[in-house]
Backbone as a ProteinNet text record, in pm:
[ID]
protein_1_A
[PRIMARY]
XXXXXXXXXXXXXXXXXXXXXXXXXXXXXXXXXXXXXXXXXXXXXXXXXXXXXXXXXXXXXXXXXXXXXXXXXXXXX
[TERTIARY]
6162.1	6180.2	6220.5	6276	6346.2	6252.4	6237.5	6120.9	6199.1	6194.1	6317.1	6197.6	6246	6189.4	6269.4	6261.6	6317.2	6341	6203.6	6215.8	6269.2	6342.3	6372.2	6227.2	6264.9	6149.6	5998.8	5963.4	5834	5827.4	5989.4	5985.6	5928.9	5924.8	5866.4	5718.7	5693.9	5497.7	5472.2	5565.3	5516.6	5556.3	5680.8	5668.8	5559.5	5532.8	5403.1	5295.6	5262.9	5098.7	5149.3	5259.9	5297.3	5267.2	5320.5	5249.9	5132.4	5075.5	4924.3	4914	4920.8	4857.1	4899.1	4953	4994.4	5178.4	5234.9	5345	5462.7	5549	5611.7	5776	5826.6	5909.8	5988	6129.8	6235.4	6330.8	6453.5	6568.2	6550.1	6430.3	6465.2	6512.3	6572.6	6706.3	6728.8	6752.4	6797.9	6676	6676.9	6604.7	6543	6514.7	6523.6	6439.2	6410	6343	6345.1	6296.6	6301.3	6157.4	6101.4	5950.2	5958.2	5908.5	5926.4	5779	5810.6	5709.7	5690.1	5532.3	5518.5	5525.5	5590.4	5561.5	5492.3	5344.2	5262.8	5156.8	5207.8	5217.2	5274.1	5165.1	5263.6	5391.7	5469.7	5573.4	5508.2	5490	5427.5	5289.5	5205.5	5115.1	5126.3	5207.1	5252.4	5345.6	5437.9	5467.4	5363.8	5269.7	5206.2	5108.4	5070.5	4977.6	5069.6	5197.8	5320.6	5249.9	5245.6	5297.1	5167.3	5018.9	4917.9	4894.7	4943.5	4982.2	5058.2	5183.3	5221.8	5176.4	5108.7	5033.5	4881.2	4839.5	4744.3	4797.6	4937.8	4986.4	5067	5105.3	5157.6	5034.7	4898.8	4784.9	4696.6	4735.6	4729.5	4814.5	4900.5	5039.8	5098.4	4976.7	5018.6	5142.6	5175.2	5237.8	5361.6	5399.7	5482.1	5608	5688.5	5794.8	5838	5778.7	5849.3	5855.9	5970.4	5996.7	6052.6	5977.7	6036.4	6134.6	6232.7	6389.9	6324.5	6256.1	6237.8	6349.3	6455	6604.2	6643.8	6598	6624.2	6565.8	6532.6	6427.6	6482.8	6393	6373.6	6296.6	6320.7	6195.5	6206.7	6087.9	6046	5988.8	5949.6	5914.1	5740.9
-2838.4	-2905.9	-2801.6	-2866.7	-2737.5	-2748.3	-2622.1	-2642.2	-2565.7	-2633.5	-2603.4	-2519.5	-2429.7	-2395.5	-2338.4	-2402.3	-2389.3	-2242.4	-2154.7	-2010.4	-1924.4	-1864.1	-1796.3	-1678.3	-1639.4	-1527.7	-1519.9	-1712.7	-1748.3	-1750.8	-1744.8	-1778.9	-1711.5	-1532.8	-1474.9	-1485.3	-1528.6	-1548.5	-1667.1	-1762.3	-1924.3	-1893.9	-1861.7	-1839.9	-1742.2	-1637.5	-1578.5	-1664.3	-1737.9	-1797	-1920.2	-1965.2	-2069.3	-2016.2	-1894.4	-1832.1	-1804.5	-1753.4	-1730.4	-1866.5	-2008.4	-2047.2	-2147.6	-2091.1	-2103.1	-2166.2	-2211.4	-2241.3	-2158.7	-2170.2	-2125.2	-2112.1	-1990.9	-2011.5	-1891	-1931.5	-1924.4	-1936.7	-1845.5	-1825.5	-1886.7	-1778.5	-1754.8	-1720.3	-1782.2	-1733.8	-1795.6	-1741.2	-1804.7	-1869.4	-2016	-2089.2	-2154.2	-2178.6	-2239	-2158.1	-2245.9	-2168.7	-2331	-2278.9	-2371.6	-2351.4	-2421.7	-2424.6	-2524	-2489.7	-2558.9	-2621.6	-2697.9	-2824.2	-2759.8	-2752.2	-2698.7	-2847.9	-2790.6	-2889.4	-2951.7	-2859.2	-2912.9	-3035.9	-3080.4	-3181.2	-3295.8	-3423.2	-3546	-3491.9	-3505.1	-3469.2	-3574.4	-3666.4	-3736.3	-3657	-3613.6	-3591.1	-3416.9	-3384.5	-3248.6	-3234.7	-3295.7	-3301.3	-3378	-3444.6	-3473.1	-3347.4	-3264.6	-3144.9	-3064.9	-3019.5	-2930.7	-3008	-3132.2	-3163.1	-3137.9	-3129.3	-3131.2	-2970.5	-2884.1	-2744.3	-2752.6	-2742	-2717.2	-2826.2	-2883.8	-2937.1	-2828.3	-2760	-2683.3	-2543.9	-2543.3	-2428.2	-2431.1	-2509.4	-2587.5	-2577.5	-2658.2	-2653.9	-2523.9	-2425	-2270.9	-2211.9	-2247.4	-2165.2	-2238.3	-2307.3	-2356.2	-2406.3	-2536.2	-2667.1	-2627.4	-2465.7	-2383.5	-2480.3	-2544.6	-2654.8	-2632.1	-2700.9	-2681.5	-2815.4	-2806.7	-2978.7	-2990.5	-3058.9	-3060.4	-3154.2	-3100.8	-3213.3	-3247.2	-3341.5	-3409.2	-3517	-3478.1	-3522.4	-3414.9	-3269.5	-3190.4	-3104.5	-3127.3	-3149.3	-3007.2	-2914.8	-2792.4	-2772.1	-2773.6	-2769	-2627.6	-2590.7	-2501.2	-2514.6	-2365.8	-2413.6	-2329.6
20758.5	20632.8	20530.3	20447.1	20337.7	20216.8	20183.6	20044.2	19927.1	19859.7	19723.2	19590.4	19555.9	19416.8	19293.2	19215.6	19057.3	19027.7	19055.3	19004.7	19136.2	19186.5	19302.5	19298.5	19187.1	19199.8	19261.2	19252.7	19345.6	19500.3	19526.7	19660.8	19799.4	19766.4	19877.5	19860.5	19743.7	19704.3	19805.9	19774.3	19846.9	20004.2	20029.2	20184.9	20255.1	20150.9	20247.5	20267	20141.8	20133.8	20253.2	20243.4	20403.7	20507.7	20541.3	20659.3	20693.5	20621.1	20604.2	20644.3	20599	20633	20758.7	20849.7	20975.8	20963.4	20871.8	20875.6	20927.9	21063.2	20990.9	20959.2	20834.1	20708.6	20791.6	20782.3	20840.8	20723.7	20704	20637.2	20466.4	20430.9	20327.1	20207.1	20152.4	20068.1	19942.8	19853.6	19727.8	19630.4	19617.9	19590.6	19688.5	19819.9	19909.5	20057.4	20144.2	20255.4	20358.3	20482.8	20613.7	20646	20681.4	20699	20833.4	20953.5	21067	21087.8	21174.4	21175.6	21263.1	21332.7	21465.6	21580.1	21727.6	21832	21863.5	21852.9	21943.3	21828.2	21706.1	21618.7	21616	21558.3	21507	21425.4	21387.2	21286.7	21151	21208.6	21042.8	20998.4	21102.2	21012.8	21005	21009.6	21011.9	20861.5	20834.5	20723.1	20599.3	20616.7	20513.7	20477.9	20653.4	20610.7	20526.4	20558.3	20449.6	20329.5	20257.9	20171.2	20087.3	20155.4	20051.2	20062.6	20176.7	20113.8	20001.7	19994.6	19877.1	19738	19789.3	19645.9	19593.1	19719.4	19662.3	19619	19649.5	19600.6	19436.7	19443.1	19254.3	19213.2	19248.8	19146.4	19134.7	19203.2	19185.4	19153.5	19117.3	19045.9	18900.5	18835.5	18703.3	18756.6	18863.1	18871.9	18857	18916.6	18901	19038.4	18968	19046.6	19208.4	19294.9	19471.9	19498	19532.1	19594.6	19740	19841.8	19961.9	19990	20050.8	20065.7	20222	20281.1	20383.2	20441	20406	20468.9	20584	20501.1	20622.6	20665.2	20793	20911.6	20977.1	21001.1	21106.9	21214.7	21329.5	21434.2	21483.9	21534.3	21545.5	21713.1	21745.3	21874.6	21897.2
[MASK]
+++++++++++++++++++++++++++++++++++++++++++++++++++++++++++++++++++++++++++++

């Protein structure tokens, strides 16, 4: 899934704390990063776990803007 952020400058902060917390973040660049769903997961409830990560990561970063484009989809292995 692609995770979009407003400030580029947040982006190697948020892809590390993704890893850390088992995600993982693939071709990061720009504004933007790939965050792979792992296999051995539902994909639905795998992207809702992405999604209340990065909600605990906005409400620790003063709501500092990441928006996931869930149109496009990365798998991982």
């Amino acid at each position: 899934m692609r995770v979009q952020v407003h400030d580029a400058a947040v982006l190697p902060d948020l892809a590390g704390w993704l890893a850390e917390r088992g995600w993982p973040v693939v071709d990061a660049d720009g504004s933007g990063a790939e965050v792979l769903l792992p296999w051995d997961q539902d994909e639905f409830a795998a992207a809702l776990k992405l999604r209340a990560d990065l909600a605990v990561w906005r409400a620790t970063h003063a709501g500092e803007p990441v928006e996931l484009d869930d149109h496009l989809w990365a798998s991982g292995s």
